[in-house]
N, CA and C of each residue as an Amber inpcrd file, in Angstrom:
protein
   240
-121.7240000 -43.1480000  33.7610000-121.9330000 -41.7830000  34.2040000
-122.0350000 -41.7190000  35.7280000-122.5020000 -43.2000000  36.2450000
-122.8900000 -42.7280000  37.6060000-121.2580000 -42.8880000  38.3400000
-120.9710000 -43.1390000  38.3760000-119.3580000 -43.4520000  38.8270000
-118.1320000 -42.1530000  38.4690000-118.4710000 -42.0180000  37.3270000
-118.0630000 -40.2720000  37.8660000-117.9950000 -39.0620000  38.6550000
-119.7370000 -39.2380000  38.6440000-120.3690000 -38.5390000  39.3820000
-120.2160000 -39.0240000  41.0700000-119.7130000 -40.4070000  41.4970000
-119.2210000 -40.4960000  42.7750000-118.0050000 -40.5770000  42.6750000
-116.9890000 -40.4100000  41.4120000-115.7090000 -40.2850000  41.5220000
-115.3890000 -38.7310000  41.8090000-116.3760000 -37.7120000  41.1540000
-116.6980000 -36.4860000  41.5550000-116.7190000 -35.8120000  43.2830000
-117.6670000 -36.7620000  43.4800000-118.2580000 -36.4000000  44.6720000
-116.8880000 -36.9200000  45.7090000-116.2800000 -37.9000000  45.3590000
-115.0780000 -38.5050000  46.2450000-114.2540000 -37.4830000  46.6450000
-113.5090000 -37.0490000  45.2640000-112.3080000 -36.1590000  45.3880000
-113.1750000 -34.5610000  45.7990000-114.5230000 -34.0450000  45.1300000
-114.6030000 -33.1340000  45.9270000-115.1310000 -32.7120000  47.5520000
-115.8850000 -33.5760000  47.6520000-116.4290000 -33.6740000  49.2610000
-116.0400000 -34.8050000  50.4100000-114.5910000 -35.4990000  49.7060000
-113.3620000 -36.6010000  50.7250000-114.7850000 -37.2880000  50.9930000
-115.5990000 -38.2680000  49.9910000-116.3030000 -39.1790000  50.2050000
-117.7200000 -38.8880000  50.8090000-118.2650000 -37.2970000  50.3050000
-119.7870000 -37.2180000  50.5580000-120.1470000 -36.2420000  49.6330000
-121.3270000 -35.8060000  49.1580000-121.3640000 -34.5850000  48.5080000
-121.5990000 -33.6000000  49.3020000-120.9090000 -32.6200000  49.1040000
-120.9790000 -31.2150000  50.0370000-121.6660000 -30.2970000  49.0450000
-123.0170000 -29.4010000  49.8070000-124.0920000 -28.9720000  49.4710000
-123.6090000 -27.1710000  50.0250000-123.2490000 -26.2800000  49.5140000
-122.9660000 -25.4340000  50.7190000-124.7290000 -24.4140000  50.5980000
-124.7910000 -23.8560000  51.5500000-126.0980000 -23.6310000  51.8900000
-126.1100000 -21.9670000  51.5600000-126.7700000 -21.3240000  50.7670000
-126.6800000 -20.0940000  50.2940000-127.4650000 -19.3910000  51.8180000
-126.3120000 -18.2320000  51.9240000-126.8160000 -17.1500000  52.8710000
-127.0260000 -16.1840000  52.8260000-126.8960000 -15.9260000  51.1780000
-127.2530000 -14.3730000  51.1200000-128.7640000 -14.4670000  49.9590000
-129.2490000 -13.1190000  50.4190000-130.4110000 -12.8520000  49.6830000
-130.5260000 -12.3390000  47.9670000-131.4920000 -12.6890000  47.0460000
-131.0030000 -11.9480000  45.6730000-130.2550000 -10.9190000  45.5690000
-131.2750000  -9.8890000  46.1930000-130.8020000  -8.5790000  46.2340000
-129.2020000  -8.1410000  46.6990000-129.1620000  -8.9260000  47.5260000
-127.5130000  -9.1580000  48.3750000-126.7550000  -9.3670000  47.4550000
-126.8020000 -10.7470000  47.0630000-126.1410000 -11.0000000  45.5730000
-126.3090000  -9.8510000  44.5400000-126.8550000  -9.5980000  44.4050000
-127.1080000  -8.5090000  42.9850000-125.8590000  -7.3820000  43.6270000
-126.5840000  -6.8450000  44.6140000-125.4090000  -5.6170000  45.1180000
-124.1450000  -6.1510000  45.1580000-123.4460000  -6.9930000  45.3590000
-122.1460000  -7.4690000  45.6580000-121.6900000  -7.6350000  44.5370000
-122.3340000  -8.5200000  43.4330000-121.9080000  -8.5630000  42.4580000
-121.2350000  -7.5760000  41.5410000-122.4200000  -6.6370000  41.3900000
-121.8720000  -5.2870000  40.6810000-121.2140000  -4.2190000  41.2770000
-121.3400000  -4.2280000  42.4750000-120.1380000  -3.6530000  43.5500000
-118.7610000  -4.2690000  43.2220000-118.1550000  -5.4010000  42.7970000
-117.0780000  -6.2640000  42.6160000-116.8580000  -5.8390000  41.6590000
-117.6170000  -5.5560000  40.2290000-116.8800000  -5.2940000  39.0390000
-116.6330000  -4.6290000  38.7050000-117.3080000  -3.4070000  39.8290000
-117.0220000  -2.1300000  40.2250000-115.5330000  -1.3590000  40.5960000
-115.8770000  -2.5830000  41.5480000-114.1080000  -2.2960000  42.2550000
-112.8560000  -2.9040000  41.8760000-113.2860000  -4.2260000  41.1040000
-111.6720000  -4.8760000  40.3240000-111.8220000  -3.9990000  39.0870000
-112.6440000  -3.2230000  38.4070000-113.0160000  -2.0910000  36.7360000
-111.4350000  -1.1000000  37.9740000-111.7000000  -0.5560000  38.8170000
-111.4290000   0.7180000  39.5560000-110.0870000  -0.0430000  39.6790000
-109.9780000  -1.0840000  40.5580000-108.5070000  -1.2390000  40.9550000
-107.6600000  -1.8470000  39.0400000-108.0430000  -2.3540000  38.3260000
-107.4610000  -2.4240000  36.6590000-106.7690000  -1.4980000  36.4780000
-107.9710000  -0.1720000  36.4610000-107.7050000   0.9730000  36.1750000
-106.3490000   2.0130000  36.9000000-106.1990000   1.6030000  37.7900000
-104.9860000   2.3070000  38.7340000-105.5840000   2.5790000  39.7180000
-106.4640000   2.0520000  40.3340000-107.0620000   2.7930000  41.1410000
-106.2490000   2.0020000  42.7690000-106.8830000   2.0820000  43.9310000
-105.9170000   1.6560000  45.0600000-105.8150000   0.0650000  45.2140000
-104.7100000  -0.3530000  45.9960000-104.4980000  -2.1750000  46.2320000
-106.2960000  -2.4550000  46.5010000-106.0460000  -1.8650000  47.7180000
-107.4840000  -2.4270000  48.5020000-108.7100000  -2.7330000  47.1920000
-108.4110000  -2.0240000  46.2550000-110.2580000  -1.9060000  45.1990000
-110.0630000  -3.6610000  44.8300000-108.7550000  -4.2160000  44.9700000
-108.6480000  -5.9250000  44.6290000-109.7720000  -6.4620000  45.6360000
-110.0800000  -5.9000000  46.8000000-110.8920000  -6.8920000  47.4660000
-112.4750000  -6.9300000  46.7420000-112.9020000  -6.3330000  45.7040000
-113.7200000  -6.5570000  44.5590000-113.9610000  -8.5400000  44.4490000
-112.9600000  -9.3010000  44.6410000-112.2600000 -10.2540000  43.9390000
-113.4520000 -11.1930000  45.2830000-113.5810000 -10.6300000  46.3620000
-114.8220000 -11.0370000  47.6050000-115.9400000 -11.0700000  47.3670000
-115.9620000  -9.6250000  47.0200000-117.9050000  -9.6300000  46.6250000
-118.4010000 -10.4160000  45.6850000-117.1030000  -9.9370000  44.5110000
-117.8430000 -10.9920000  42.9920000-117.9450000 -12.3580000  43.5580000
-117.1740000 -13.1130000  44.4400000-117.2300000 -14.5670000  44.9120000
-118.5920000 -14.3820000  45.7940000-118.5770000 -13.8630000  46.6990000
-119.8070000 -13.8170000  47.2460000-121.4650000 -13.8690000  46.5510000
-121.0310000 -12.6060000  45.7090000-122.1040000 -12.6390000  45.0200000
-122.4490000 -13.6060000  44.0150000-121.4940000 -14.1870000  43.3720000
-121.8200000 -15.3180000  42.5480000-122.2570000 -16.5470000  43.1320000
-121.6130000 -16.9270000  44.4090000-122.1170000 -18.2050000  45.1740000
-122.9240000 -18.0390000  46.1350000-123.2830000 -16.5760000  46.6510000
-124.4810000 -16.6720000  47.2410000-123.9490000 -17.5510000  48.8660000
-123.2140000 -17.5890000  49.1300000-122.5480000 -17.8960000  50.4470000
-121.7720000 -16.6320000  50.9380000-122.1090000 -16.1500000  52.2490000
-120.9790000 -15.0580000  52.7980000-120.1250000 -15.8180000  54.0780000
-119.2550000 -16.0780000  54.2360000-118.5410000 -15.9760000  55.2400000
-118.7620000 -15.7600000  56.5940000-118.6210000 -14.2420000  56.4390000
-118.7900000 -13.6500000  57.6860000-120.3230000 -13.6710000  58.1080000
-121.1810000 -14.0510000  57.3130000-122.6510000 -14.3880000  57.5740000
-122.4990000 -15.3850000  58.4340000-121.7720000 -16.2380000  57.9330000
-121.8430000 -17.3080000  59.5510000-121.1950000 -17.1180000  60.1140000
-119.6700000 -16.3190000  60.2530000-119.2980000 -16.1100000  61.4110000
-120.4920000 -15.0190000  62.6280000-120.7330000 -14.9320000  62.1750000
-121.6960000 -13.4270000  63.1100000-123.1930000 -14.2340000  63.0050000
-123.4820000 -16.0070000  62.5210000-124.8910000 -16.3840000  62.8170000
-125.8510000 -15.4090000  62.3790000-125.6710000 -14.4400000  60.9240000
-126.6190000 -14.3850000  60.6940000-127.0940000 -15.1420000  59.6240000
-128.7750000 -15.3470000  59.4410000-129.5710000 -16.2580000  58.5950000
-130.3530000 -15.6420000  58.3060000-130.0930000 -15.2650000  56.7570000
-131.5890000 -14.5440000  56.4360000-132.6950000 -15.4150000  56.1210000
-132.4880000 -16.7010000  55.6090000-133.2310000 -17.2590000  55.3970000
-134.0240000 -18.2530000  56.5040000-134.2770000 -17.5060000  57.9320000
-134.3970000 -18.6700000  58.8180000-136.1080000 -18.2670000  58.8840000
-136.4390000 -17.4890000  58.2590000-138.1030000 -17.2760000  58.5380000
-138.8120000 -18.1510000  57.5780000-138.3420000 -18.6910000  57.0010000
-139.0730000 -19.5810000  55.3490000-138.8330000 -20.9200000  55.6010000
């Protein structure tokens, strides 16, 4: 088992385990989330191209990592 688990870690982190560091808050997550299924329900439905970017938030919100949170250095979690 353990050799998987660094055959794992090989091919996914090119020989380290990569940890990515959550930057968004519950609540953040919560809103994004259901904002996303919101907007890929809307864009299914006929609604405009753009409602595909739904396909962001739900990623966001599920992994709890934003992007543009680190591009723009913000950290919500830097008071804890």
């Amino acid at each position: 088992m353990e050799s998987a688990v660094k055959m794992l870690n090989f091919w996914a982190g090119l020989g380290y385990a990569f940890a990515m560091k959550k930057n968004v808050r519950i609540w953040d997550r919560l809103l994004r989330f259901f904002f996303g299924v919101f907007m890929m329900a809307w864009g299914f439905a006929g609604g405009p191209t753009w409602a595909y970017f739904g396909v962001y938030f739900l990623a966001t919100g599920s992994w709890g990592y934003c992007a543009f949170y680190s591009l723009l250095n913000y950290q919500p979690f830097a008071d804890e």
